[in-house]
C-alpha positions as CSV (number, residue, x, y, z in Angstrom):
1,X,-74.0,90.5,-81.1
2,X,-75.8,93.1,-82.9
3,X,-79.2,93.9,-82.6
4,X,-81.2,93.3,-85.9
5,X,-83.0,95.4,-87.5
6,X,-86.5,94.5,-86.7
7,X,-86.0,93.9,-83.0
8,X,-84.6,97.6,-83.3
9,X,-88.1,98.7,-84.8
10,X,-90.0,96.9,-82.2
11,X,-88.0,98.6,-79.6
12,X,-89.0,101.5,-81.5
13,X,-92.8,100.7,-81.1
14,X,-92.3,99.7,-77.5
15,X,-90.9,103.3,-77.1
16,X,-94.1,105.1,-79.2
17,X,-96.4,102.8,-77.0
18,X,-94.7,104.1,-74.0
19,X,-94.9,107.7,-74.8
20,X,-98.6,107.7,-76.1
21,X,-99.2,106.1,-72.9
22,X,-97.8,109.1,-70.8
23,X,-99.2,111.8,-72.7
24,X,-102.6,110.2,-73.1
25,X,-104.5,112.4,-70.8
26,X,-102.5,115.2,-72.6
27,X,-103.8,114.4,-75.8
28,X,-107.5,113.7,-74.9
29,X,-107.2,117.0,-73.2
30,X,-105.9,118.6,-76.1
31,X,-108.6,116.8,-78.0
32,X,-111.6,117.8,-75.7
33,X,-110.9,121.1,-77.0
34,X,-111.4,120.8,-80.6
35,X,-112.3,117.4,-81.3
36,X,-114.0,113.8,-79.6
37,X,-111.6,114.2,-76.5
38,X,-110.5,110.9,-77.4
39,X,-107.0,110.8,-79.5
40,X,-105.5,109.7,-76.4
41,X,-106.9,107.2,-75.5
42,X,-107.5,106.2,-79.5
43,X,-103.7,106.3,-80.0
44,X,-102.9,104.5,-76.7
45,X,-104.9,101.3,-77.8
46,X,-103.6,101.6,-81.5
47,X,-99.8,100.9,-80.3
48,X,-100.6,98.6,-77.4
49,X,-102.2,96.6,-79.7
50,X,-99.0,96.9,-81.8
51,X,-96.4,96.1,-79.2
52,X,-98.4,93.0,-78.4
53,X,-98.6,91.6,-82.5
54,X,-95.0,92.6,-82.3
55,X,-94.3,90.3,-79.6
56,X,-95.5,87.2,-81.2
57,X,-92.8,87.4,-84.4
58,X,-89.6,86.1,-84.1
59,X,-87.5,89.3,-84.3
60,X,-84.5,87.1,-84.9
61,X,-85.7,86.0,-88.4
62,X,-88.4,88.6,-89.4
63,X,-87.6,91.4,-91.9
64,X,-88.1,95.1,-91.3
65,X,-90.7,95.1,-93.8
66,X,-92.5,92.3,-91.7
67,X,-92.3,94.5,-88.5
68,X,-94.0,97.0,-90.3
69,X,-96.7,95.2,-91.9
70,X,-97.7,93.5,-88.0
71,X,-97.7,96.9,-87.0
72,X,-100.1,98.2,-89.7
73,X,-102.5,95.3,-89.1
74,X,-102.3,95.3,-85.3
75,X,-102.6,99.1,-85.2
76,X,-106.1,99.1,-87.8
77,X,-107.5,95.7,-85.5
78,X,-108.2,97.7,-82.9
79,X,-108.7,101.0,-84.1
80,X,-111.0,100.8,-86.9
81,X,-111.6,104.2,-87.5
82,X,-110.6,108.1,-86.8
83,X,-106.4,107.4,-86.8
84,X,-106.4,103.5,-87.2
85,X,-106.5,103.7,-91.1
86,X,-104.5,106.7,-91.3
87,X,-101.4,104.9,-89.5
88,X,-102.4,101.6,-91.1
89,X,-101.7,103.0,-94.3
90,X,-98.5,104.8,-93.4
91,X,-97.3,101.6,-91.4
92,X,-98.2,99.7,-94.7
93,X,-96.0,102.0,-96.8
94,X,-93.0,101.8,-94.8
95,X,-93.1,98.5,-95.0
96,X,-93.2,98.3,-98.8
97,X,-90.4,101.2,-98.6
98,X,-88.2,98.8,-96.6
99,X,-88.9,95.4,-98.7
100,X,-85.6,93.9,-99.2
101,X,-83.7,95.9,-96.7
102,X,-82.2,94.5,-93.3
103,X,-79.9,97.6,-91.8
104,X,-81.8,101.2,-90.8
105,X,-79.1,103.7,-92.1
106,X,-80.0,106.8,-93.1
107,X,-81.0,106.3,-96.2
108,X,-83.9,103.7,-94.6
109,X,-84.7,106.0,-92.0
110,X,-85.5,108.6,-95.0
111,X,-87.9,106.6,-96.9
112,X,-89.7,105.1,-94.0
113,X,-90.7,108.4,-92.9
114,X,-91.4,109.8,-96.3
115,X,-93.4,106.5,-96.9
116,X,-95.4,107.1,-93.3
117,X,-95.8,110.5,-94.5
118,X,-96.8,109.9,-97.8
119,X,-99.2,106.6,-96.4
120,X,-101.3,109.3,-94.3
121,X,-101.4,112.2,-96.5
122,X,-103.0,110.0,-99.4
123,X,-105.4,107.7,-97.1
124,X,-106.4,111.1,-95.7
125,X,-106.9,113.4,-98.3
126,X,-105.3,116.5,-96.3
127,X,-101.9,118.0,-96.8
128,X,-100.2,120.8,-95.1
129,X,-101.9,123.6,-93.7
130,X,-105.1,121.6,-92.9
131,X,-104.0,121.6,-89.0
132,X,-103.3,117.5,-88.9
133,X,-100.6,115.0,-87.8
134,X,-99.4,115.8,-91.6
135,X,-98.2,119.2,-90.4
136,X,-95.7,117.1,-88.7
137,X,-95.1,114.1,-90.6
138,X,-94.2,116.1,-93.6
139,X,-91.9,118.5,-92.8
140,X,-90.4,116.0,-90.6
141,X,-90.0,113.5,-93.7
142,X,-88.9,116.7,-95.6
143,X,-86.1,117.2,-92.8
144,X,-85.0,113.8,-92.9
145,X,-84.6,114.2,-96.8
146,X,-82.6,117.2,-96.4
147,X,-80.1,115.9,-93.7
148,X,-79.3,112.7,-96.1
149,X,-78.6,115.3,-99.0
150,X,-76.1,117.2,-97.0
151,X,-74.5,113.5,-95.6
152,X,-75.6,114.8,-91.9
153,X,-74.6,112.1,-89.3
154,X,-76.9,110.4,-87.6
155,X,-77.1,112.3,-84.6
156,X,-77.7,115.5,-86.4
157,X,-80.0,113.7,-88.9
158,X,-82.7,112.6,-86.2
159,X,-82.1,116.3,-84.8
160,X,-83.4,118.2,-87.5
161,X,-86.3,115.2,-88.1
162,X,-87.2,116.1,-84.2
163,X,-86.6,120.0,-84.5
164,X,-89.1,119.9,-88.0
165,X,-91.7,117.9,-85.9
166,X,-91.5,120.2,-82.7
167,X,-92.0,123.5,-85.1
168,X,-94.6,122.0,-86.9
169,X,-97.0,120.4,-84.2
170,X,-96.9,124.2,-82.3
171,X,-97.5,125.7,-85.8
172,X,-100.9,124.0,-86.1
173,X,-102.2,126.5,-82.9
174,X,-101.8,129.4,-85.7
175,X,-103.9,127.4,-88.7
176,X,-107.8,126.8,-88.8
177,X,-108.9,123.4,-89.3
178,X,-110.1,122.3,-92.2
179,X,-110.4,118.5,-91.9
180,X,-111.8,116.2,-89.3
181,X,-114.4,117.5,-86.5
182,X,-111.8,120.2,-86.0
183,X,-113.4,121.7,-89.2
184,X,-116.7,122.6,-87.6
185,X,-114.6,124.9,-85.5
186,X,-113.1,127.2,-87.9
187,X,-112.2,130.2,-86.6
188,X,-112.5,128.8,-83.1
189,X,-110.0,126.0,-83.6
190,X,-106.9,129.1,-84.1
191,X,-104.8,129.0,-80.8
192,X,-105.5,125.2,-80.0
193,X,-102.4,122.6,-81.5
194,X,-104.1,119.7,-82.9
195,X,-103.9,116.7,-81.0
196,X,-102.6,114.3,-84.1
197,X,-100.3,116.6,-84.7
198,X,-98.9,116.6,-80.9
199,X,-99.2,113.0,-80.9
200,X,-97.3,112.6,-83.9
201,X,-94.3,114.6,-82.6
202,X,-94.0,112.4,-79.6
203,X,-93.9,109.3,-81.9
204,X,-91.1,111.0,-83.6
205,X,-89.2,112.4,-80.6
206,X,-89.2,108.8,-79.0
207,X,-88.0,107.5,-82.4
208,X,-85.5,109.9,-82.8
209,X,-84.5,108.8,-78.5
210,X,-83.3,105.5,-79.4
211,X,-80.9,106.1,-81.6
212,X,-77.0,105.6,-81.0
């Protein structure tokens, strides 16, 4: 029997939690140079907290869209602020981009990273260039759009999402921060990657790992 779509997205999540979880000290490390020193530690309750909401729905009966919506709300519950209300929001508009659908092809994969994309960028008023997770989220979004244009099979879809992500988290060492407590920085934040943009191509690599 098949798996269905939402258990496959709550694999998904078990996989992000999983990664966060390993490259936590990374992150904070990354973090303590420019920021709190806290992203990993941040990000590691944010999808714990989502693998556990996860694991009270019955993934037999729920709906993608319902997997993302759980992981919106568990995700903001227990991080309030800093990167709780910036996934929240992108969590939240995946699941509206998926309303109605029950397969991940392509075509869903496209919009649910454009609507994760698109979810952050508006909740946190940056774009590309400011040296954020949006640096990756974007172009990565972008990518996926492309490989869909050109009919790209899966394998080589996820490929170029993954290859987008990679360049742009190690691109954000070259750009001076202009949001978050990066910005006090300035000058001083050029040759560090930013930590939500780091994070954000590990949550995209381990998405991109689970895919036939």
């Amino acid at each position: 029997m098949s798996e269905t779509a939402a258990r496959t997205l709550a694999r998904m999540f078990e996989r992000m939690s999983e990664v966060i979880e390993a490259e936590k000290d990374h992150l904070s490390e990354l973090d303590g140079a420019i920021g709190d020193g806290d992203h990993g530690i941040t990000m590691s309750i944010g999808f714990k907290a989502v693998t556990t909401a996860l694991a009270g729905m019955n993934l037999e009966t729920a709906s993608p869209s319902d997997v993302m919506s759980t992981a919106a709300s568990g995700f903001l519950d227990a991080v309030g602020a800093s990167t709780g209300p910036l996934y929240a929001t992108g969590f939240r508009r995946a699941a509206q981009a998926l309303a109605g659908r029950d397969t991940l092809d392509l075509p869903a994969c496209r919009d649910m990273l454009t609507a994760i994309s698109e979810g952050i960028r508006d909740r946190g008023k940056a774009q590309r260039g400011d040296k954020t997770m949006l640096d990756v989220w974007l172009p990565a979004a972008e990518a996926a759009t492309v490989a869909v244009a050109n009919n790209l099979s899966r394998p080589a879809f996820w490929q170029a999402v993954e290859t987008a992500a990679e360049n742009g988290a190690a691109a954000t060492a070259t750009m001076i921060a202009t949001k978050g407590r990066a910005a006090r920085l300035r000058e001083r934040s050029l040759g560090h990657a930013d930590p939500g943009a780091v994070s954000a191509a590990a949550l995209i690599k381990s998405i991109a790992s689970l895919q036939p």
